[in-house]
C-alpha positions in Angstrom: 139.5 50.1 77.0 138.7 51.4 73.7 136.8 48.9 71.9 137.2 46.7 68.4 134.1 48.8 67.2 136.0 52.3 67.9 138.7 50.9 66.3 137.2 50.6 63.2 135.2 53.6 63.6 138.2 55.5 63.6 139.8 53.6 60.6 137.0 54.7 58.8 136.7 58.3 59.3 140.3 58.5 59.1 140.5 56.9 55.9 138.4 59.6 54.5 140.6 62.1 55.2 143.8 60.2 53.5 143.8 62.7 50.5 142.8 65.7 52.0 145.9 65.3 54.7 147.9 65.0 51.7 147.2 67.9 50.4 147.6 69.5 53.5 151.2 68.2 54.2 152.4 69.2 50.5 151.4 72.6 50.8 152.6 72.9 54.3 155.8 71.3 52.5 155.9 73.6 49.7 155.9 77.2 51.8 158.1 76.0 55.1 158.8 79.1 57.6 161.4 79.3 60.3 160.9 79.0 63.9 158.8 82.4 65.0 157.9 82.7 61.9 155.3 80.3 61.3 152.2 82.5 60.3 151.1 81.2 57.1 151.4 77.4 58.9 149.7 78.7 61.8 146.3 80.0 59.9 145.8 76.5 57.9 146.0 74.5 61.4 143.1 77.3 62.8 141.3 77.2 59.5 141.3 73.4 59.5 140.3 72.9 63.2 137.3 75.7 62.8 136.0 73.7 60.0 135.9 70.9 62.1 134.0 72.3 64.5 136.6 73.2 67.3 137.2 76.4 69.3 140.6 77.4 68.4 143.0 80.2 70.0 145.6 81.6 67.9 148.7 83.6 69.2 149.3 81.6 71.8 153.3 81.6 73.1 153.7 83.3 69.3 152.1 81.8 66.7 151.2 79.0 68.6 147.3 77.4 68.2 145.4 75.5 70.9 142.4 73.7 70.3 140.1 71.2 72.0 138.1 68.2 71.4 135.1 67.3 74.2 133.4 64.3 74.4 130.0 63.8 75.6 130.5 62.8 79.2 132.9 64.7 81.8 136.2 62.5 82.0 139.9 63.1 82.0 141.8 65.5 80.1 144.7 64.4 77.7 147.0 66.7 75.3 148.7 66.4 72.2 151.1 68.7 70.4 152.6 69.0 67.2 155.6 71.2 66.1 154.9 74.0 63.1 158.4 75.1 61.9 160.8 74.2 59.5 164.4 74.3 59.6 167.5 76.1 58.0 168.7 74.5 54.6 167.7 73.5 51.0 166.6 70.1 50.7 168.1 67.6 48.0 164.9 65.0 48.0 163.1 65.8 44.6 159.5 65.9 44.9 157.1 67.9 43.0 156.0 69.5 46.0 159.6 70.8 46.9 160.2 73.9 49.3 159.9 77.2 46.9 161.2 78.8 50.1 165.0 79.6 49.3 167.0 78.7 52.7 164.2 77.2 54.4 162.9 74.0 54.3 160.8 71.0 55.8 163.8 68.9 56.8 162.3 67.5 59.9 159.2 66.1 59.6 157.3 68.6 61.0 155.2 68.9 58.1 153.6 65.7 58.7 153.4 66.0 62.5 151.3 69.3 62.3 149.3 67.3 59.3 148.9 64.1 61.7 147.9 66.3 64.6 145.2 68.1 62.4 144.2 64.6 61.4 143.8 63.2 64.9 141.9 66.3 65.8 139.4 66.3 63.1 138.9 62.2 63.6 138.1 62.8 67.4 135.6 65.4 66.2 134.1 63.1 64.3 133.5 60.5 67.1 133.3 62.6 69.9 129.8 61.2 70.7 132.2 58.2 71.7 134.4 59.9 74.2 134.3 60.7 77.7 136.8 63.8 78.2 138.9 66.3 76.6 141.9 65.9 74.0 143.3 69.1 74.1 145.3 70.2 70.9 148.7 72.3 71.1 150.2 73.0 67.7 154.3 74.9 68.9 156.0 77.1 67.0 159.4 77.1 67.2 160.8 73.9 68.2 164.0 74.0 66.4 165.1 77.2 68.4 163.9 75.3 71.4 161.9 78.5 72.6 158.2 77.5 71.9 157.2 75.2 74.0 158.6 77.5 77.0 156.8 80.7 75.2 153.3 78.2 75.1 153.8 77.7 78.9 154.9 81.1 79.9 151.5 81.8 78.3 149.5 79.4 80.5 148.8 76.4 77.5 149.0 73.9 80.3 147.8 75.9 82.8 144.1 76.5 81.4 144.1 73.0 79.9 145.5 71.3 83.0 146.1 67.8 81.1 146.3 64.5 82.6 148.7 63.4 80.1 150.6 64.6 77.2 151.9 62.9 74.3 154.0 63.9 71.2 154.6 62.3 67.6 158.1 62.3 65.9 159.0 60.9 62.4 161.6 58.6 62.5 164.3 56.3 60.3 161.5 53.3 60.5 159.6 51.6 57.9 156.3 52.9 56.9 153.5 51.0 59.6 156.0 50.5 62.9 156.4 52.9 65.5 159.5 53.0 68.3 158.7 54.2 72.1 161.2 55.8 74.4 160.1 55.0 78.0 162.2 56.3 80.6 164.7 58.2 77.5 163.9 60.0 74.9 166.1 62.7 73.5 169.2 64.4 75.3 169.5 68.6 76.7 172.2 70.4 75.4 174.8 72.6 76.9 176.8 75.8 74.8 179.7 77.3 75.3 181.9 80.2 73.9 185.8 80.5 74.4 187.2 83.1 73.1 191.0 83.4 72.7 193.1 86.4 72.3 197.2 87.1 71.0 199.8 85.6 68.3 198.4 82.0 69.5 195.0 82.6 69.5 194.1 80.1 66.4 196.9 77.5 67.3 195.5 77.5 70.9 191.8 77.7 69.7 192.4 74.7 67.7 194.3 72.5 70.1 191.6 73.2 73.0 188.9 71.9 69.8 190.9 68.6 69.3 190.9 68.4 72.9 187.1 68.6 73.8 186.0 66.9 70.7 188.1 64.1 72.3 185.3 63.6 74.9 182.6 62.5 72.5 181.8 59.1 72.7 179.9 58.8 70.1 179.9 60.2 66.2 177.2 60.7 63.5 177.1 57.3 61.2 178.6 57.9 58.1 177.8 54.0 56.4 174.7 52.1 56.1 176.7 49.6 58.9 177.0 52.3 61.3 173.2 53.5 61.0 172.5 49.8 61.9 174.9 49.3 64.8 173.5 52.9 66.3 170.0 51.7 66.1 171.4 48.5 67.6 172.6 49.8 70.3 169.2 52.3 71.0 167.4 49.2 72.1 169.9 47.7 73.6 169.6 47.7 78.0 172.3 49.4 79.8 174.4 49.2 76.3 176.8 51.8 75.0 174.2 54.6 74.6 173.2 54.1 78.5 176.1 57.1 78.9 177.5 59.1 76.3 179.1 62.4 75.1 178.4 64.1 71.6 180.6 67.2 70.8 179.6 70.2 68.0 182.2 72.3 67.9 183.3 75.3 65.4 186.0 78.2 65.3 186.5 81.2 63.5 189.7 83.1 63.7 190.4 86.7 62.4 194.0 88.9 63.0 195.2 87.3 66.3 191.3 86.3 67.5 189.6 83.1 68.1 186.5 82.1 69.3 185.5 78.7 70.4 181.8 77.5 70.0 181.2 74.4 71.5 177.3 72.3 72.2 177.8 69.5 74.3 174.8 66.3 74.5 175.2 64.5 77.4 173.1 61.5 79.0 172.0 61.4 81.8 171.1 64.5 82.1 172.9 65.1 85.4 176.1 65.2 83.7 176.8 68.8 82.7 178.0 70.2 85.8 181.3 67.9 85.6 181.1 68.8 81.6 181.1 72.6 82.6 184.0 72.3 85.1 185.9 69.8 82.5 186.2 72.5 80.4 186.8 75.8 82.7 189.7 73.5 83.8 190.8 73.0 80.5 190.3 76.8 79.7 192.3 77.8 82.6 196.0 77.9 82.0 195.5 79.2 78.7 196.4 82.4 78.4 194.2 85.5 76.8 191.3 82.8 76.7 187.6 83.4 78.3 185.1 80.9 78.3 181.7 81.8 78.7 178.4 80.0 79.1 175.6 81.5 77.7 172.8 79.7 79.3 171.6 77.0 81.9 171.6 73.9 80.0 168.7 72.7 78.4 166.8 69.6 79.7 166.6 66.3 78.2 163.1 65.1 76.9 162.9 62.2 79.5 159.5 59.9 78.2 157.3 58.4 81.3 158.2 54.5 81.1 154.5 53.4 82.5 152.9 55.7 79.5 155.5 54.6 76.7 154.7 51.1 77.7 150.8 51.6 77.6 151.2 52.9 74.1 153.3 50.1 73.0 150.6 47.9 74.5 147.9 49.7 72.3 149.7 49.8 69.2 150.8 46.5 69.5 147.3 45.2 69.9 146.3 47.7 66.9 148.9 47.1 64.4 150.3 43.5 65.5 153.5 42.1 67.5 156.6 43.2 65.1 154.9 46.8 64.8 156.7 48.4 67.8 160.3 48.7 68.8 161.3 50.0 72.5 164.4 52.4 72.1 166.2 51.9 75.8 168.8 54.3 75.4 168.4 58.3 73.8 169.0 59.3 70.3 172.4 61.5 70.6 172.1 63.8 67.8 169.0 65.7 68.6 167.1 68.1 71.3 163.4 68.3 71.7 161.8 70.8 73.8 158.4 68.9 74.2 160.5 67.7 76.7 159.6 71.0 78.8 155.8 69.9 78.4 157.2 66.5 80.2 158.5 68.6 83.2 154.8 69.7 84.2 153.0 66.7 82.4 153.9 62.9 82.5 154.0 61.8 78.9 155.9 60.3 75.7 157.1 61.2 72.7 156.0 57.7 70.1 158.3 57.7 66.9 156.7 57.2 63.6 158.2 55.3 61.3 158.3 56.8 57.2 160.8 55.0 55.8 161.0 52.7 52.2 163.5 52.2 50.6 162.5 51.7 47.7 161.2 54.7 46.7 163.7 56.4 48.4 162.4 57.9 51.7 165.0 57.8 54.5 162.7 59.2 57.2 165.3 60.4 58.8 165.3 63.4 60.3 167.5 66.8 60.1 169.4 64.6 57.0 169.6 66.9 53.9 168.0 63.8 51.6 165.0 63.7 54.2 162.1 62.4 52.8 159.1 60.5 54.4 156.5 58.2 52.9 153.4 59.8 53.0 151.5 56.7 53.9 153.2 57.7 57.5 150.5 60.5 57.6 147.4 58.2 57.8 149.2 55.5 59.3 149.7 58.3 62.2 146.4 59.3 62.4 144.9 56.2 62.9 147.3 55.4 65.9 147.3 58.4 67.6 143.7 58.7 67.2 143.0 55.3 68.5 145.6 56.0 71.1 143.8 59.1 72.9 140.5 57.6 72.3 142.1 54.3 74.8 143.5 56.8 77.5 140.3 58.3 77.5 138.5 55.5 78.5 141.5 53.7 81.2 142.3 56.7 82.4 140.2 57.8 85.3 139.2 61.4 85.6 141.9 62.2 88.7 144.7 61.4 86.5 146.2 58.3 88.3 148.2 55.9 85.7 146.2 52.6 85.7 148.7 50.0 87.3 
């Protein structure tokens, strides 16, 4: 168990780098590029993690960048990886260090994961003299295309690093100085489909079999204050009405006697989209001049190891006190993840980070066009992730077995 004295050990060398991470996250802020695209982003994580010392590979699944951390003694291995791109849109938050990117824009938070990951990494450098092992460093490209992490493991990340454990950081609607664990849910797959539709009914068809399929969601985006609440409510509530649910996307476009359908489908639990799939063939069917097509396999949920969530709740509840850590029991509906891929190989968890306060008017909240996060977050993030990895280091025994 990491120790009082490596607490505060980290603390301090971690409170060094407070402005020099904020620097970092405003000009990673300011010039945002789009999933694949992530060059510029890339180079300051190498250039950062060289100056601290570290080997680094670059160009790894794209512009991916893997690093790693030893400690003095041989011991178990433990990854952490942090998303690079930005997403598609303008954003409305006013800040001096705005995107000057025109369509492209740090509406995520990935910004301050890929600052907090550099943090950690250049904190464990610091103490490595302290640890036993290896904290392996995997900064993704594109995340929001849900293609990275698969091009990082097509490329053999985990395979040469062959990890123990693997754990992820996510901003998050909380305040500034709490965190929220996911274990045994995380974040739901998604399934697409494309119906096209053909003749003089094309668009009245096209938008009946919309109202139709839309009228599977169970759940909608919040649209008051009240409803933000009551979701959030119902995350951490046990078997409540998130423990199944349906969320619909859908959009058409018509043109002379044409239609075409697009539908994305969230579903929990995961095992669900073979009866969504034949739902809608079914639905297709009798309809005449209409196609439906899926594109893909669905994508996998991000599923969070329960015995892993709850050790990290442990540690950051004995870091950061009691009230500091919520357990989410159910999976955000909105949203995909593809660390969840990493998950598939790796038992890990995905901790939310909280960067709300109101009162300077940071939401935190994610893929929101007003998202803005208090940049306290970024050292807050550090320090608990840091302190996290150092703790696994020393419970975890060098064969990988999860300390009952």
């Amino acid at each position: 168990m990491a120790s009082t004295s490596d607490r505060a050990t980290i603390d301090a060398v971690a409170s060094d780098l407070d402005d020099e991470l904020i620097a970092l996250r405003r000009d990673i802020h300011r010039w945002p590029e789009l999933a694949g695209g992530e060059r510029r982003t890339a180079a300051l994580v190498a250039e950062r993690l060289r100056a601290a010392g570290l080997t680094v590979s670059t160009g790894v699944g794209g512009h991916g960048v893997v690093a790693a951390v030893d400690g003095v003694a041989d011991g178990p291995t433990i990854a952490y990886r942090a998303d690079l791109d930005a997403v598609a849109g303008d954003e409305e938050f006013d800040s001096e260090f705005a995107s000057q990117v025109p369509g492209a824009a740090h509406l995520c938070g990935h910004d301050i994961h890929t600052t907090v990951g550099v943090g950690i990494a250049q904190v464990l450098a610091k103490v490595r003299h302290r640890l036993q092992g290896r904290v392996v460093f995997i900064f993704q490209p594109a995340e929001e295309t849900l293609e990275g992490a698969q091009a990082m493991l097509a490329d053999g990340v985990l395979a040469r690093a062959e990890p123990h454990e693997i754990y992820a950081l996510h901003c998050a609607p909380l305040p500034v100085g709490t965190f929220a664990v996911m274990p045994g849910s995380g974040q739901p797959g998604l399934d697409r489909c494309h119906i096209a539709l053909a003749g003089p009914h094309a668009e009245a068809e096209g938008a009946r079999l919309r109202a139709e399929i839309e009228a599977w969601a169970t759940v909608a985006y919040p649209r008051t204050p009240e409803e933000s609440q009551q979701l959030f409510t119902d995350l951490q509530t046990p078997d409540g009405p998130l423990a199944r649910f349906v969320f619909v996307h859908s959009d058409l476009t018509t043109d002379d006697q044409q239609a075409e359908l697009r539908v994305n489908l969230r579903a929990w639990p995961d095992d669900r989209y073979p009866q969504l799939r034949a739902d809608l063939r079914r639905l297709v069917a009798p309809v005449a001049g209409a196609r439906i097509d899926f594109p893909e396999c669905p994508f996998p949920a991000m599923v969070c190891s329960p015995e892993l969530s709850e050790a990290a709740a442990t540690y950051l509840r004995d870091t950061f006190g009691s009230a500091a850590v919520v357990v989410l029991h159910a999976a955000f509906p909105f949203n995909g993840e593809d660390f969840g891929l990493f998950l598939q190989h790796v038992p890990g968890a995905m901790i939310l980070l909280g960067g709300a306060e109101p009162a300077t008017g940071h939401n935190g909240a994610p893929h929101t066009p007003d998202f803005a996060a208090d940049e306290r977050a970024i050292g807050v993030g550090v320090r608990a992730i840091a302190g996290l990895l150092s703790n696994r280091l020393a419970v975890l025994p060098a064969s990988g077995a999860i300390p009952g």
